[in-house]
N, CA, C and O atoms as CSV, one atom per row, in Angstrom:
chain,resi,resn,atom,element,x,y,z
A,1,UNK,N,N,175.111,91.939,152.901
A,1,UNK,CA,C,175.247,92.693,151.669
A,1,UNK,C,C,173.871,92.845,151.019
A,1,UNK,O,O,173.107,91.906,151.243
A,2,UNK,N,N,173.384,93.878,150.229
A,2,UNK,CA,C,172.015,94.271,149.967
A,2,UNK,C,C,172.653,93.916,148.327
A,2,UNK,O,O,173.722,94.063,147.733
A,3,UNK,N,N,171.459,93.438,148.074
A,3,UNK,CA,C,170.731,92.658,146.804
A,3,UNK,C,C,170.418,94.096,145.713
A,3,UNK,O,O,169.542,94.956,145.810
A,4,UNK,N,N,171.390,93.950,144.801
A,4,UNK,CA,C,171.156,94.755,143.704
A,4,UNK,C,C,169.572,94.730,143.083
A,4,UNK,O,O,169.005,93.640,143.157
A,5,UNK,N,N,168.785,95.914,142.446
A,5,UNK,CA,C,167.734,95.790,142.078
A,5,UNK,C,C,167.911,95.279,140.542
A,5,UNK,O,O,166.838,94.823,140.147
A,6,UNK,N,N,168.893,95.216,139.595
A,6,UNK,CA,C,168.730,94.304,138.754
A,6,UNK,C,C,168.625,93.120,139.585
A,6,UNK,O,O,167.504,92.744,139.929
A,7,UNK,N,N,169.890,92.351,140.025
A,7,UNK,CA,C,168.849,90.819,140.417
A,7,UNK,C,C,167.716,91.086,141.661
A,7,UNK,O,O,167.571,90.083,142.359
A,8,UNK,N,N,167.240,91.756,141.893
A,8,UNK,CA,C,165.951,91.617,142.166
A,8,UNK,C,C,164.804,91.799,141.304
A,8,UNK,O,O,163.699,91.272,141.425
A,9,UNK,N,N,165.160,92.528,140.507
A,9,UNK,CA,C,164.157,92.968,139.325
A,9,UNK,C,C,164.203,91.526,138.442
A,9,UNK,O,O,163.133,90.959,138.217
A,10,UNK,N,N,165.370,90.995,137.987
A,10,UNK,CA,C,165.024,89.693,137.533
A,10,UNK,C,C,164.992,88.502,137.968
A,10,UNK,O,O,164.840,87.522,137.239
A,11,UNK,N,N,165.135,88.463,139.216
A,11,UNK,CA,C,164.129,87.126,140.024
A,11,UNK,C,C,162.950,87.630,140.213
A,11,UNK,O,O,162.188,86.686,140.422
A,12,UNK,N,N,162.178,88.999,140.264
A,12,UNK,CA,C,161.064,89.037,140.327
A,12,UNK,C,C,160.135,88.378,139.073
A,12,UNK,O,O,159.152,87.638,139.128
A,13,UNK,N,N,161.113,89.157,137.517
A,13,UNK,CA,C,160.719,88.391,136.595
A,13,UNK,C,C,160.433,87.063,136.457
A,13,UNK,O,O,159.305,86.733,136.093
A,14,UNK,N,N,161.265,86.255,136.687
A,14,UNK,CA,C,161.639,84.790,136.639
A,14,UNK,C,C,160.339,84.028,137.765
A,14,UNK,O,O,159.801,83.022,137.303
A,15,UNK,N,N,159.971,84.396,138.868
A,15,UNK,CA,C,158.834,84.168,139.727
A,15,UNK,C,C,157.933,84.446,139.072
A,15,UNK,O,O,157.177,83.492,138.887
A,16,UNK,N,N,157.660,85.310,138.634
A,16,UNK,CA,C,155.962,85.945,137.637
A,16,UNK,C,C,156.146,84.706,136.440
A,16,UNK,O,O,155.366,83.757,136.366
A,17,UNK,N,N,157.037,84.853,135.746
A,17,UNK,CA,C,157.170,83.472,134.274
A,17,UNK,C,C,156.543,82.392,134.875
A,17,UNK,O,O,155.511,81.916,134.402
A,18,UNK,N,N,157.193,81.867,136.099
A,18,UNK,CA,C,157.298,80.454,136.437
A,18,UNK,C,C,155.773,79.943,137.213
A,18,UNK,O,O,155.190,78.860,137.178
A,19,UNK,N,N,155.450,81.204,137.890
A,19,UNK,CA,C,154.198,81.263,138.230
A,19,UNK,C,C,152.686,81.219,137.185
A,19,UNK,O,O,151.571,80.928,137.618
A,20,UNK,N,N,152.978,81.552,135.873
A,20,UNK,CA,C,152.203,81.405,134.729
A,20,UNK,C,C,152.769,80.295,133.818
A,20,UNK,O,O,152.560,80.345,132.606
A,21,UNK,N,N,153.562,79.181,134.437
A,21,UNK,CA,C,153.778,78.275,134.167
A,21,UNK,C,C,154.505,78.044,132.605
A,21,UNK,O,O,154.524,77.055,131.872
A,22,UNK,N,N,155.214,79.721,132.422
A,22,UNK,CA,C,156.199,79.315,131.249
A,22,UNK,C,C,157.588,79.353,131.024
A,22,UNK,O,O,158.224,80.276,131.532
A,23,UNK,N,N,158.162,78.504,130.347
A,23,UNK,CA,C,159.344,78.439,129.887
A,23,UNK,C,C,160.313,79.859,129.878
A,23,UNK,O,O,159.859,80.994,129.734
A,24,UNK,N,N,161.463,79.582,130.030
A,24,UNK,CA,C,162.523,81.176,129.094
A,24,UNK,C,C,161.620,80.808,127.736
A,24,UNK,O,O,160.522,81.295,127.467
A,25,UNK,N,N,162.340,79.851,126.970
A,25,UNK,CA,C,161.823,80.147,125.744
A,25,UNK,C,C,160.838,80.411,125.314
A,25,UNK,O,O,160.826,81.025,124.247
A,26,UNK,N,N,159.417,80.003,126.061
A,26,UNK,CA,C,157.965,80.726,125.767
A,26,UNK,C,C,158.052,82.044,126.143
A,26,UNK,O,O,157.497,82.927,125.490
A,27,UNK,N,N,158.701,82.263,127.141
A,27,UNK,CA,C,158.208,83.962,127.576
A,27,UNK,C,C,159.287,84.655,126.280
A,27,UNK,O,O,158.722,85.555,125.657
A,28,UNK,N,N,160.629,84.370,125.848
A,28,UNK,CA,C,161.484,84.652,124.575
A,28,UNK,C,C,160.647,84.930,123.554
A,28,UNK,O,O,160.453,85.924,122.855
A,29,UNK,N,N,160.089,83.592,123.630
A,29,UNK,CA,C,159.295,84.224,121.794
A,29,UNK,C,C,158.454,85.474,121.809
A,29,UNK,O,O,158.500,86.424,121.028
A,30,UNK,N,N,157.383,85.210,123.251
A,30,UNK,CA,C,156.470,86.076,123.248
A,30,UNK,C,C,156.995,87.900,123.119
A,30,UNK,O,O,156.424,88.948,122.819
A,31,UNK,N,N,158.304,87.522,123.514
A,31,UNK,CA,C,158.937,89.230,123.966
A,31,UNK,C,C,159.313,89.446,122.805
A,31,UNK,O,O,159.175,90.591,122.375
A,32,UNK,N,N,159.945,88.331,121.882
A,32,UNK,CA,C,160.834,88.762,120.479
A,32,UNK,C,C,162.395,88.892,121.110
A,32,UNK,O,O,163.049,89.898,120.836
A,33,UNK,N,N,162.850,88.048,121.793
A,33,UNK,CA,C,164.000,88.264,122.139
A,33,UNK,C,C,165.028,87.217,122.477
A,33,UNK,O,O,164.520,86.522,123.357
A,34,UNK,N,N,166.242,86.777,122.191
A,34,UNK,CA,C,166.511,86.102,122.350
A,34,UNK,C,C,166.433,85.435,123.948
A,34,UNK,O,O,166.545,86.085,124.988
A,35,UNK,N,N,166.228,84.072,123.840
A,35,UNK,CA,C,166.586,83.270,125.497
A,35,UNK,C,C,167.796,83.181,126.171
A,35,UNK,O,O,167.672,82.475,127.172
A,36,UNK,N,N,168.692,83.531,126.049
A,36,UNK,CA,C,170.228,83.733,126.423
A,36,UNK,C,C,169.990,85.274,126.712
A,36,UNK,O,O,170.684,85.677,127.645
A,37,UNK,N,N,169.293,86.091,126.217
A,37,UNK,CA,C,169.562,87.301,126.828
A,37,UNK,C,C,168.073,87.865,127.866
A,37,UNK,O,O,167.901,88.983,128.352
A,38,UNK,N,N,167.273,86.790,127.946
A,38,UNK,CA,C,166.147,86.790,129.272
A,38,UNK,C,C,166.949,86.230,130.567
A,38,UNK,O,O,166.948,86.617,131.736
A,39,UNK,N,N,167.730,85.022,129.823
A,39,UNK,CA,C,168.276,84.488,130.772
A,39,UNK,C,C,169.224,85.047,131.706
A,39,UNK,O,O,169.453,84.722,132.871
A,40,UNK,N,N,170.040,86.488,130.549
A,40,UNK,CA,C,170.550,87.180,131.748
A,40,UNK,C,C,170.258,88.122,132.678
A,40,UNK,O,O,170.775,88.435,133.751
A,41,UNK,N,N,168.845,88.717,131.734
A,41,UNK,CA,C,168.154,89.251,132.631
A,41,UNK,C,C,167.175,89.075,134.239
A,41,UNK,O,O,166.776,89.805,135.147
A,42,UNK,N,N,167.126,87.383,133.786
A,42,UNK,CA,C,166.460,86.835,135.115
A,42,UNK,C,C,167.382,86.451,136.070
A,42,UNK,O,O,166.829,86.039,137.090
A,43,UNK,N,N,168.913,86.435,136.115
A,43,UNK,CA,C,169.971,86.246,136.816
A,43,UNK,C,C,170.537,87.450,137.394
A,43,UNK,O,O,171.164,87.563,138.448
A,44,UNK,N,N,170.131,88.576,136.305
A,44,UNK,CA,C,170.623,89.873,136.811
A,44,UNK,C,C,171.671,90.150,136.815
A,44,UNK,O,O,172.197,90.649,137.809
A,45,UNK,N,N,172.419,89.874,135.506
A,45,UNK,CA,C,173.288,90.107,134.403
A,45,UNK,C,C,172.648,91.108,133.442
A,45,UNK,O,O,173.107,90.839,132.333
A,46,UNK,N,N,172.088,91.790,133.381
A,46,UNK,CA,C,171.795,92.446,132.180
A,46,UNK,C,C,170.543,93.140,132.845
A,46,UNK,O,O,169.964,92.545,133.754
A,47,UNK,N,N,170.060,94.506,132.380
A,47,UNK,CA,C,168.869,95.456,132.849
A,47,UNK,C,C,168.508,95.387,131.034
A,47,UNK,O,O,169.143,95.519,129.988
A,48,UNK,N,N,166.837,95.046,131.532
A,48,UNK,CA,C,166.036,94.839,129.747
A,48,UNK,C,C,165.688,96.437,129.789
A,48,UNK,O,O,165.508,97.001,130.868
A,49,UNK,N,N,165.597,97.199,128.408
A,49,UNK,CA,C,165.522,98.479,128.096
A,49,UNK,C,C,164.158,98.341,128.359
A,49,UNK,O,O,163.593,97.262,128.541
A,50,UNK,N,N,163.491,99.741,128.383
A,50,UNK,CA,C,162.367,99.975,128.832
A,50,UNK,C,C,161.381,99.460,127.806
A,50,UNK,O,O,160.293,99.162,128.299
A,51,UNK,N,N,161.505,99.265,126.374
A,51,UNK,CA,C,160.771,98.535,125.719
A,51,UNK,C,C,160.314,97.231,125.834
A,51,UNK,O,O,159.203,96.703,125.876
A,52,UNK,N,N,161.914,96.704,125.890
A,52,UNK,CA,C,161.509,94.761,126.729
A,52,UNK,C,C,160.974,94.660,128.072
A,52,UNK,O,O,160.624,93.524,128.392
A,53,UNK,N,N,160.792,95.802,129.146
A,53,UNK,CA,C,160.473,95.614,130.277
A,53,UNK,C,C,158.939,95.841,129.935
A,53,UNK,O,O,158.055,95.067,130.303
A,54,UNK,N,N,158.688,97.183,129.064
A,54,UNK,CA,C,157.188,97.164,128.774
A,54,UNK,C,C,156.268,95.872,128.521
A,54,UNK,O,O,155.134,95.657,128.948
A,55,UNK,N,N,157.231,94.932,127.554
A,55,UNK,CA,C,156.966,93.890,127.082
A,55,UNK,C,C,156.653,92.503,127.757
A,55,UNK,O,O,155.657,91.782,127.696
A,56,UNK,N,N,157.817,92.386,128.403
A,56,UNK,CA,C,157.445,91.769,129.889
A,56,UNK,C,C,156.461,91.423,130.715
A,56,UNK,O,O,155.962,90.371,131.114
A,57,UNK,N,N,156.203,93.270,130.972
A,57,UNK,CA,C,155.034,93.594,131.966
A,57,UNK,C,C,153.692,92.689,130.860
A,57,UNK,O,O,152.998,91.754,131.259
A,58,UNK,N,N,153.651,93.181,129.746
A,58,UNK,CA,C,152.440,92.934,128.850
A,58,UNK,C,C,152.381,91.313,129.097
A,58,UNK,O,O,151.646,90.996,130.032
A,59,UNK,N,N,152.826,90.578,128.631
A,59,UNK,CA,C,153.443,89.409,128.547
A,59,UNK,C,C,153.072,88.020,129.698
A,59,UNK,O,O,152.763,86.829,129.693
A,60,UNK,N,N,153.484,89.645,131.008
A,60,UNK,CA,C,153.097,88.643,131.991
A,60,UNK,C,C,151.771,89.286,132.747
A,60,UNK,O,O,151.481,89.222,133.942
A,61,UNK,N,N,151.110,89.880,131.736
A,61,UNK,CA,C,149.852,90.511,132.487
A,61,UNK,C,C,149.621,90.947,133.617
A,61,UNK,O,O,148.804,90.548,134.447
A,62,UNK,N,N,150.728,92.222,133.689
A,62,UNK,CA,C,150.829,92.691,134.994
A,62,UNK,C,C,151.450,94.079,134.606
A,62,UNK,O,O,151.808,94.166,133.432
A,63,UNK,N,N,151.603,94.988,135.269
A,63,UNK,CA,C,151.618,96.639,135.301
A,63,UNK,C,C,152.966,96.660,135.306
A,63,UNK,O,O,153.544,95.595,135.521
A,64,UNK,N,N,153.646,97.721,135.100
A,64,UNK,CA,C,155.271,97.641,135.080
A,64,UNK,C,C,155.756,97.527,136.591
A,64,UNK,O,O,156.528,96.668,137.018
A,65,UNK,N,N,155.119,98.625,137.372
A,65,UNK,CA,C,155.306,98.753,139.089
A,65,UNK,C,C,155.293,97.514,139.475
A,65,UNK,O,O,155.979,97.269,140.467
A,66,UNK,N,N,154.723,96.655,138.996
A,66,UNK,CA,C,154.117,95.113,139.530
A,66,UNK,C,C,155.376,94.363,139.646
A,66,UNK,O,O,155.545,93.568,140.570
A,67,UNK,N,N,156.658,94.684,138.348
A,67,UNK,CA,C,157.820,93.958,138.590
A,67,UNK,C,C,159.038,94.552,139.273
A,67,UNK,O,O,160.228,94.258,139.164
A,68,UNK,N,N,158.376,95.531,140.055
A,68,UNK,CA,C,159.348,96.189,141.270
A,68,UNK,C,C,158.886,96.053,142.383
A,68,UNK,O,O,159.137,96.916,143.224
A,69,UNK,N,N,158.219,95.132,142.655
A,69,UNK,CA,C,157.287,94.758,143.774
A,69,UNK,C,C,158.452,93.994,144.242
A,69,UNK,O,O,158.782,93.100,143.463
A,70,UNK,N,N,159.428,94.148,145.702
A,70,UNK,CA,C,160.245,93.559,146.090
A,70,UNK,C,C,159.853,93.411,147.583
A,70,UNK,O,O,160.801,92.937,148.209
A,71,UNK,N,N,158.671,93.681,148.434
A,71,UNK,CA,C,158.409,93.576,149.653
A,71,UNK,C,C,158.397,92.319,150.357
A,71,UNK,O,O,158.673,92.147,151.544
A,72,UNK,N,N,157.991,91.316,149.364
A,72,UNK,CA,C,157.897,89.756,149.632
A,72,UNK,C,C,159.234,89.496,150.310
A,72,UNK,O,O,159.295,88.844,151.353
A,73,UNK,N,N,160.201,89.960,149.770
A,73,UNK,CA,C,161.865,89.420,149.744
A,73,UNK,C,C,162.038,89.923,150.992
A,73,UNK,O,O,162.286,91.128,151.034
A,74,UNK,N,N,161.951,89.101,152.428
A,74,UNK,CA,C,162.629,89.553,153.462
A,74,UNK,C,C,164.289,89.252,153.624
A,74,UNK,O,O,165.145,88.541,153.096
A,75,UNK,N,N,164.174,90.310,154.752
A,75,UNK,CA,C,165.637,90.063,154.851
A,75,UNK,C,C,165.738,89.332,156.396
A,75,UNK,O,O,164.961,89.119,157.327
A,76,UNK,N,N,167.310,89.058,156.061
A,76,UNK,CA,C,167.265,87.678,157.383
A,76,UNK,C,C,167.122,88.251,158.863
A,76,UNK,O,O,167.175,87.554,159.876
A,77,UNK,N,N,166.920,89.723,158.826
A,77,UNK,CA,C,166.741,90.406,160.543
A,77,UNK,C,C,165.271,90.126,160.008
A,77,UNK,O,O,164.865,89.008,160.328
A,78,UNK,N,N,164.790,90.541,159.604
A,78,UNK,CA,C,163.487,90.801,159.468
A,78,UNK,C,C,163.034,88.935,159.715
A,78,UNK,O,O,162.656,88.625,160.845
A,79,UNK,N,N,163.071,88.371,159.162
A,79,UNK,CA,C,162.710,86.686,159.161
A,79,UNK,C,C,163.418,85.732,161.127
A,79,UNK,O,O,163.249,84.580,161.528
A,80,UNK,N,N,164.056,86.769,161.697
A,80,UNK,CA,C,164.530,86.183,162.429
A,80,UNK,C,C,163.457,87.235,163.629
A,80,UNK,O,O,163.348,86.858,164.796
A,81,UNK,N,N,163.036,88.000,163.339
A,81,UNK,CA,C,162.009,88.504,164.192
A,81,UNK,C,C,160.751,87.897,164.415
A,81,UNK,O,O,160.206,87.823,165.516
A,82,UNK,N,N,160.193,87.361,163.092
A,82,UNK,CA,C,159.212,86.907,162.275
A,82,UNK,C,C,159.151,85.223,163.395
A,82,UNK,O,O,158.207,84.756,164.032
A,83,UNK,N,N,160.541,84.727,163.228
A,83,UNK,CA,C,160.241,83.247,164.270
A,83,UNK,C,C,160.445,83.751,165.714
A,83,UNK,O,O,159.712,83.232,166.556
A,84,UNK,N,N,161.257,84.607,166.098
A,84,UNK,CA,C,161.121,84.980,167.573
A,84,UNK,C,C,159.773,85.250,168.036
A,84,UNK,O,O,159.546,84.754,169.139
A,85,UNK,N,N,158.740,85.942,167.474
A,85,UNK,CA,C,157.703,86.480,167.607
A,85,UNK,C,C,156.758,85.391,167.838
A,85,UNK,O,O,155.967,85.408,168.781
A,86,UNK,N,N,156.861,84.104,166.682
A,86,UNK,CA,C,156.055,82.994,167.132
A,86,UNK,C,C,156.799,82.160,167.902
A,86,UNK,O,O,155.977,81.509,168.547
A,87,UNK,N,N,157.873,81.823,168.188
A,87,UNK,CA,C,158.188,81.152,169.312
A,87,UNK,C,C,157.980,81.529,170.531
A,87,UNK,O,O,157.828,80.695,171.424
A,88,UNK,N,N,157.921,83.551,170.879
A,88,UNK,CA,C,157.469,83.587,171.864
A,88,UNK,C,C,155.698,83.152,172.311
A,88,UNK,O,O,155.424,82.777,173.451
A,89,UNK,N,N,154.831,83.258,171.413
A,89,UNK,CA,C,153.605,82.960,170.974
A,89,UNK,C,C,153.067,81.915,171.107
A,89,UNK,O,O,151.856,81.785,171.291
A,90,UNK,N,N,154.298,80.545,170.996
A,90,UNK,CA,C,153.674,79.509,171.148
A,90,UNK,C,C,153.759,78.947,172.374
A,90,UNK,O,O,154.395,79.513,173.263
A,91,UNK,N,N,153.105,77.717,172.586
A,91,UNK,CA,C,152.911,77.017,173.673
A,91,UNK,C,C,154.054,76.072,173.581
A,91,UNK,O,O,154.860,75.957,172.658
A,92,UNK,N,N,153.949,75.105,175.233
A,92,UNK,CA,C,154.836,73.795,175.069
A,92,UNK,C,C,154.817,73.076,174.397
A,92,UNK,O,O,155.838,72.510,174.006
A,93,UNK,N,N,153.233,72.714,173.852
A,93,UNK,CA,C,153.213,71.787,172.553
A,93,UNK,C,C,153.794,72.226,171.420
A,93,UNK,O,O,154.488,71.343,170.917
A,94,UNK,N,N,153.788,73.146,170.872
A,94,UNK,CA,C,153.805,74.203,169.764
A,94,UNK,C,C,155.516,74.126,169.556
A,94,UNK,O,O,156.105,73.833,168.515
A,95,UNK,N,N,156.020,74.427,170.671
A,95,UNK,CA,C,157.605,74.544,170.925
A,95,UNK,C,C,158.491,73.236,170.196
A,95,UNK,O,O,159.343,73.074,169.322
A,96,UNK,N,N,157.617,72.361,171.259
A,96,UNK,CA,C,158.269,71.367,170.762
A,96,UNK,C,C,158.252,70.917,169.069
A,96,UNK,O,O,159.206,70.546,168.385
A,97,UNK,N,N,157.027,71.070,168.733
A,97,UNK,CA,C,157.081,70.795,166.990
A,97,UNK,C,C,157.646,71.928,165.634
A,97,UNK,O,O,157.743,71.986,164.408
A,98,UNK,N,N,157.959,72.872,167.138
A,98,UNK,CA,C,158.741,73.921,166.241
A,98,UNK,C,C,160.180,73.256,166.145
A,98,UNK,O,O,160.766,72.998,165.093
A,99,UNK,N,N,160.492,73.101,167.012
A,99,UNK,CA,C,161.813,72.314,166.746
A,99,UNK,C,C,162.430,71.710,166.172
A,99,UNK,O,O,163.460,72.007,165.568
A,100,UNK,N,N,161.725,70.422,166.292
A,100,UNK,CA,C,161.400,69.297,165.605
A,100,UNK,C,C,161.378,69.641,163.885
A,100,UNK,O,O,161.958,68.966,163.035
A,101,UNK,N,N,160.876,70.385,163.732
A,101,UNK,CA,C,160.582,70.871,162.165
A,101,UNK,C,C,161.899,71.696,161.987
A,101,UNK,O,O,162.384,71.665,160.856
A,102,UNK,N,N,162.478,72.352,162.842
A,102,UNK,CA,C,163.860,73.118,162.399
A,102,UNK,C,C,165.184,72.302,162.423
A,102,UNK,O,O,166.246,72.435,161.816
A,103,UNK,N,N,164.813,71.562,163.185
A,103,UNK,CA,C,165.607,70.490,163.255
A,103,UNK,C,C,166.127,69.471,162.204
A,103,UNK,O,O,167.253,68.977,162.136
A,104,UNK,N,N,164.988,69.256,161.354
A,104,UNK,CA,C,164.535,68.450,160.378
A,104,UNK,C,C,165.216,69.097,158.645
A,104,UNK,O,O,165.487,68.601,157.552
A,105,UNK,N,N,165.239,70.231,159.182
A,105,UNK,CA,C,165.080,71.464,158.144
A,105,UNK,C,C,166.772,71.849,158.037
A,105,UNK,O,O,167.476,71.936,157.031
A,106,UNK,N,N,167.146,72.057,159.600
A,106,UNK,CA,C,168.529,72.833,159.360
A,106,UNK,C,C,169.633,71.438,159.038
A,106,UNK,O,O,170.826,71.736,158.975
A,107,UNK,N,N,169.307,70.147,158.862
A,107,UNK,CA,C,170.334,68.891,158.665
A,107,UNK,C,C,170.503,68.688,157.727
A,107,UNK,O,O,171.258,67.765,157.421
């Protein structure tokens, strides 16, 4: 199932906040808006009007386009190519600590 661009648009938000190391409620005050209603915007419950998104962008010192930046977000064909590609790539040593690490990972 494909990922609505509200919640992508507000986990993108919520990554940019958390990455400048602030709170809902710091990035709230800074916007003028309540924290219960960032909060639904970073869950993707709610689309912020183009004023609070302007605000946002300002906020988090970054361009508006910047919080539609969704390329990072692979999808699981795409991520399952991504390890085929280095498993074919690697060696016997390599193999084995690939494993080992997925192993570790998928328990």
């Amino acid at each position: 199932m494909k990922t609505s661009i509200k919640k992508l648009l507000g986990a993108r938000i919520k990554e940019m906040r958390k990455s400048r190391r602030l709170s809902q409620e710091q990035l709230s005050e800074k916007l003028n808006i309540d924290s219960k209603h960032l909060s639904r915007i970073e869950v993707g419950n709610s689309y912020p009007s183009l004023d609070t998104l302007d605000n946002i962008a300002k906020a988090l010192d970054v361009e508006i386009k910047d919080l539609f930046e969704f390329a990072h977000e692979s999808t699981s064909k795409q991520v399952k190519s991504d390890v085929n590609k280095i498993i074919q790539e690697a060696n016997d040593n390599e193999l084995k600590i690939i494993l080992k690490i997925l192993r570790a990972i998928v328990r």
